[in-house]
N, C-alpha and C positions, 0 to 999 in steps of 0.2 A: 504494500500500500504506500502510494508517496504524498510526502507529508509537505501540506503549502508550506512554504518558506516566506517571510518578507520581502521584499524586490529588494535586491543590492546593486546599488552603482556601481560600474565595476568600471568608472572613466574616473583617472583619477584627476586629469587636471581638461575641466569643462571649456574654459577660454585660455588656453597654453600661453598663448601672446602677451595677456593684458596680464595672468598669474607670473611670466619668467618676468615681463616689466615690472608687478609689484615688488618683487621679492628683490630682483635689481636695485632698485630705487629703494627701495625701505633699507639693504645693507646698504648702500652707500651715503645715507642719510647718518646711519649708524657710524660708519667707518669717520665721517666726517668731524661728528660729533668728537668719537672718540680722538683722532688725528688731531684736531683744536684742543682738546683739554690736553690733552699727552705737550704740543708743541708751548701751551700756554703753561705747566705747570716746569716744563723743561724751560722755559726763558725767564721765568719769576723766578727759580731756582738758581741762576744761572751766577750771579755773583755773593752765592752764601757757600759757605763750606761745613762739609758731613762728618763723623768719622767713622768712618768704616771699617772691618774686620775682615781680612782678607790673609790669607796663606799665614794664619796664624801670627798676625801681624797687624795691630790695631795705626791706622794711618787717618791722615787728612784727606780729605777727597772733595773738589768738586762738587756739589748738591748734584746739579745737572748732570755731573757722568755717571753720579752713583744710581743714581734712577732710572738710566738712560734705558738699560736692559731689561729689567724687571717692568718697567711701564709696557717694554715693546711687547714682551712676554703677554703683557695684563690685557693689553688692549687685542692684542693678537687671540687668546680666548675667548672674551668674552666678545669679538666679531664672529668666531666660530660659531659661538653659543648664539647670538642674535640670529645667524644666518642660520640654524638648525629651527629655533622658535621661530621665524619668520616662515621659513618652507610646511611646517607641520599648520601652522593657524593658519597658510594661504589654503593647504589644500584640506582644513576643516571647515575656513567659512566657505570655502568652494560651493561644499557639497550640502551646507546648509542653507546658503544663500544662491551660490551661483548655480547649482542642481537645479535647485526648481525653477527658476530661471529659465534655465535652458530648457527644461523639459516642458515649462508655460508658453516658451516663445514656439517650438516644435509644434502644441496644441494649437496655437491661436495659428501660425502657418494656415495648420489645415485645415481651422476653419472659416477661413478667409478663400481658400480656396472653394468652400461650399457647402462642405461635411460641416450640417449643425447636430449629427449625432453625437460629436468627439466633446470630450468632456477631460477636464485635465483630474488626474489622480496623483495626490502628494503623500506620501509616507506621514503615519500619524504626527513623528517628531522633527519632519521640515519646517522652515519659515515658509511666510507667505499665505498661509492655505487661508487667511480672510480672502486675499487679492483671487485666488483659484477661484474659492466659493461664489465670489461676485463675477467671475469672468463664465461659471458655469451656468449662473443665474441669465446672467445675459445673453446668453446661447441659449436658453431653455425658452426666453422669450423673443428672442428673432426667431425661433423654428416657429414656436404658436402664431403671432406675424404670418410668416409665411406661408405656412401649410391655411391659415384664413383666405390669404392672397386667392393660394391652389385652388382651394374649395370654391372660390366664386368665379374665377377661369373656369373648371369644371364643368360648374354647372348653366355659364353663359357659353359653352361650347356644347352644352347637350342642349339646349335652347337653339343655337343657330343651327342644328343637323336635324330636330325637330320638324316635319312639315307643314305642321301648324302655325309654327311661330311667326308670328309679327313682327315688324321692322321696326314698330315705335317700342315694345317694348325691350327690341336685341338692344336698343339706343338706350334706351334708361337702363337697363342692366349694365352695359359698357361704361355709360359717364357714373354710376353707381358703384365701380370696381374701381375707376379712374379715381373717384374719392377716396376710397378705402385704401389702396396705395398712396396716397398722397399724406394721409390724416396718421398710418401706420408706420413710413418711414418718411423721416426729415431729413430732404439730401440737400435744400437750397436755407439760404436765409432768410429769405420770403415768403 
């Protein structure tokens, strides 16, 4: 017997481009920050003196020199560390944010193309599912719209194939359909 599963994304990065630009941009944001503080604490340093323990040898030193490697060291980590938290939170708001997104944009495509069947489906613990809910709502009443539309085409097309039918009323039932398109979708400003 097979057992429903959850639907799992299995795209791990939805917008590659704009995700390798944030992650770019956000370390170099970071690298900058850090580079400024490192060259600003390296030149405020620069004419006090340290003393420092070295080869079993307690000496004078430079502020600035003795910092010099330990800072590059510091900053050098903790870019790594930003650059690991920045790739992990890009590709978790991806898939909370830019998921459904994409899987919204895919719906709405295709029902733009015509299918008012299509209806978007979000995972219980996505964002967005207000914006689904309304975008599902408003497909569910262009179809009612339309299928109105259909039914009075219908029925003014079994009226003019009718041998009975009259001209003056195929005419009021025509300008009668002419309103109800008009009254049911607002396509001008007028």
């Amino acid at each position: 017997m097979e057992e429903n599963k959850p639907y799992q994304r299995r795209i791990t990065y939805i917008y590659k481009e704009y995700q390798r630009s944030f992650i770019l941009k956000f370390c170099a944001v970071a690298f900058g920050a850090l580079l400024t503080a490192g060259l600003l604490l390296f030149f405020l340093s620069r004419n006090t003196t340290t003393a420092v323990y070295r080869y079993h040898h307690l000496a004078l030193q430079r502020t600035s020199e003795a910092i010099m490697w330990p800072l590059l060291i510091t900053n050098a980590v903790v870019l790594i560390c930003f650059l690991v938290v920045t790739i992990f939170m890009t590709k978790y708001i991806s898939h909370k944010v830019g998921g459904p997104i994409w899987k919204m944009g895919r719906t709405i495509e295709d029902i733009g193309r015509g299918n008012l069947q299509a209806q978007i489906h979000l995972r219980r613990q996505d964002q967005l599912k207000d914006f689904a809910t309304q975008v599902n709502e408003m497909t569910s009443n262009l179809k009612e719209k339309v299928l109105n539309v259909q039914g009075q085409v219908a029925a003014l097309r079994l009226k003019v194939q009718a041998p009975e039918s009259r001209e003056e009323e195929i005419r009021e039932d025509t300008e009668r359909l002419f309103q109800t398109v008009f009254q049911l979708f607002k396509t001008s400003n007028g």
